[in-house]
C-alpha positions as CSV (number, residue, x, y, z in Angstrom):
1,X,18.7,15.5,6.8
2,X,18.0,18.5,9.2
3,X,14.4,19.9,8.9
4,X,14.6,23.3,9.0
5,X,11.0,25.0,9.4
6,X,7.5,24.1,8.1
7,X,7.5,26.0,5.0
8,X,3.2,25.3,4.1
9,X,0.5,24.4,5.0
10,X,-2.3,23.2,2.4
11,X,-6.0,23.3,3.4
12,X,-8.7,22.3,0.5
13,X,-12.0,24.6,1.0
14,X,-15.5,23.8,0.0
15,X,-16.1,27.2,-0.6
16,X,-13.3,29.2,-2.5
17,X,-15.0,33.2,-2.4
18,X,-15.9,32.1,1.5
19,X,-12.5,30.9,2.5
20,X,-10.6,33.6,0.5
21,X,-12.3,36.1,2.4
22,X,-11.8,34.3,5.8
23,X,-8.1,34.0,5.2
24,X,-7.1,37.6,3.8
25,X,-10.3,39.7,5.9
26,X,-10.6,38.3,8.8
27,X,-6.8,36.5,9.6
28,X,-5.3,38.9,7.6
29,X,-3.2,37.2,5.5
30,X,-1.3,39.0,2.7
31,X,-1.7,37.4,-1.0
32,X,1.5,35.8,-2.5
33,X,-0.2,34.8,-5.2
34,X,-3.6,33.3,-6.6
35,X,-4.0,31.5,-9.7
36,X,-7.3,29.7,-12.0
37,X,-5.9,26.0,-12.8
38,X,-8.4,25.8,-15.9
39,X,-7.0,22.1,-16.7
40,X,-8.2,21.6,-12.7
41,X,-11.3,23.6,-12.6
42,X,-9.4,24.9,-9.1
43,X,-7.9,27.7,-7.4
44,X,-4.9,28.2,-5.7
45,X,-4.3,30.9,-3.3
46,X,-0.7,31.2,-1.8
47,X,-0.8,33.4,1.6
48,X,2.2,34.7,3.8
49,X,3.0,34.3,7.6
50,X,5.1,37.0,9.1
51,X,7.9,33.9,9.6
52,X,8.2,33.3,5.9
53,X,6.0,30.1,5.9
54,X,3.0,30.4,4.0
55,X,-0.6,28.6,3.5
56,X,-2.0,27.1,0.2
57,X,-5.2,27.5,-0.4
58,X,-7.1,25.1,-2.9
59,X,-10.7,24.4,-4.2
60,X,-11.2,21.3,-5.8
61,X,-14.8,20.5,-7.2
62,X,-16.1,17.5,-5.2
63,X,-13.8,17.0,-2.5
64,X,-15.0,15.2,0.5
65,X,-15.6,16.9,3.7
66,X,-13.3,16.4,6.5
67,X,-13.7,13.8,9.4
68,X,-14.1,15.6,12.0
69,X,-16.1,13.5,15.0
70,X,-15.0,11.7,16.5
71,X,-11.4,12.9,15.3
72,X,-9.9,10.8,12.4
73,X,-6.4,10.1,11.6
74,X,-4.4,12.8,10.0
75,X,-3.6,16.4,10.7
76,X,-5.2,17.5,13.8
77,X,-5.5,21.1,13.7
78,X,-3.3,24.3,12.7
79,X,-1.8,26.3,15.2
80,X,-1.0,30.1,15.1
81,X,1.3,32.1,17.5
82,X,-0.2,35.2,18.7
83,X,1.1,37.8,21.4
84,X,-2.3,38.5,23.0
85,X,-4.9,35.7,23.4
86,X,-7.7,38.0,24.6
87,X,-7.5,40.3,22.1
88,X,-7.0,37.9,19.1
89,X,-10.1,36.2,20.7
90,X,-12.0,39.4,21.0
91,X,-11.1,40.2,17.4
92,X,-12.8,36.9,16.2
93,X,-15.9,37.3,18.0
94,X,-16.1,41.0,16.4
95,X,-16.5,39.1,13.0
96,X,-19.4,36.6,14.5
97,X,-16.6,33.0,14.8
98,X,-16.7,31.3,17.1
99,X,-13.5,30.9,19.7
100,X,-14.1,28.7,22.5
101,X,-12.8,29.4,26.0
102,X,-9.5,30.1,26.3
103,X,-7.6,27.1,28.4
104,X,-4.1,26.6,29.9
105,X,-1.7,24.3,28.7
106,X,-0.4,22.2,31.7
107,X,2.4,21.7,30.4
108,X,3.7,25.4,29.3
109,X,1.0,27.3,31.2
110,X,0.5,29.3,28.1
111,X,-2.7,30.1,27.3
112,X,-4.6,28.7,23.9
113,X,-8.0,28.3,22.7
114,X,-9.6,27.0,19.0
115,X,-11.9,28.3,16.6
116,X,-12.6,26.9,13.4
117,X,-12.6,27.5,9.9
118,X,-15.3,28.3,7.1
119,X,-15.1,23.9,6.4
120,X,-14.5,23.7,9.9
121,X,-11.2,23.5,10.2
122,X,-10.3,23.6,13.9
123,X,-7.4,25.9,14.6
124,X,-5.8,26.8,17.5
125,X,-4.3,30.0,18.8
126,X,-1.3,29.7,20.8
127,X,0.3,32.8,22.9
128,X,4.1,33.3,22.6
């Protein structure tokens, strides 16, 4: 077997409307597709990446918040590539998030820094 690329991501929201808006306004990530799963009383909302991979977007009615702190086991954070860290960090602060100082990997010495999410969702922007 030979992985090839991540193709999704899927994030469960507490707040559909909220996180919908986040997602497509603020990140700017073009709809795929969004569908009402009656039998599930849940939303789906299917984004696209500029790579081809793609987020999924659920609600589900009484799903527990995320441990967060101290960090639990699991997936950690998402990570986007972005050309310009200052200026993807001054867009965020333009729509009142809050991004964290922007640090240097020791390893790389590229430049990252981490905002969260509507449920808090940390995620990270890395610069290509």
């Amino acid at each position: 077997m030979k992985l090839l690329a991540i193709h999704h991501v899927a994030i469960i929201c507490s707040d559909y409307q909220r996180a919908k808006h986040f997602y497509t306004q603020i990140l700017k990530l073009p709809i795929i597709h969004e569908q009402y799963r009656v039998e599930r009383d849940s939303y789906k909302l299917d984004l696209a990446l500029p790579d081809g991979s793609q987020i999924e977007l659920f609600s589900f009615v009484g799903a527990p918040k995320r441990p967060s702190y101290p960090e639990a086991q699991g997936l950690r954070h998402l990570a986007f590539a972005v050309a310009d860290i200052s200026h993807a960090k001054a867009y965020l602060e333009e729509y009142a998030v809050a991004v964290e100082e922007i640090r240097v990997d020791e390893i790389t010495g590229k430049r990252f820094t981490f905002f969260a999410d509507p449920d808090d969702l940390p995620i990270e922007l890395y610069e290509a």
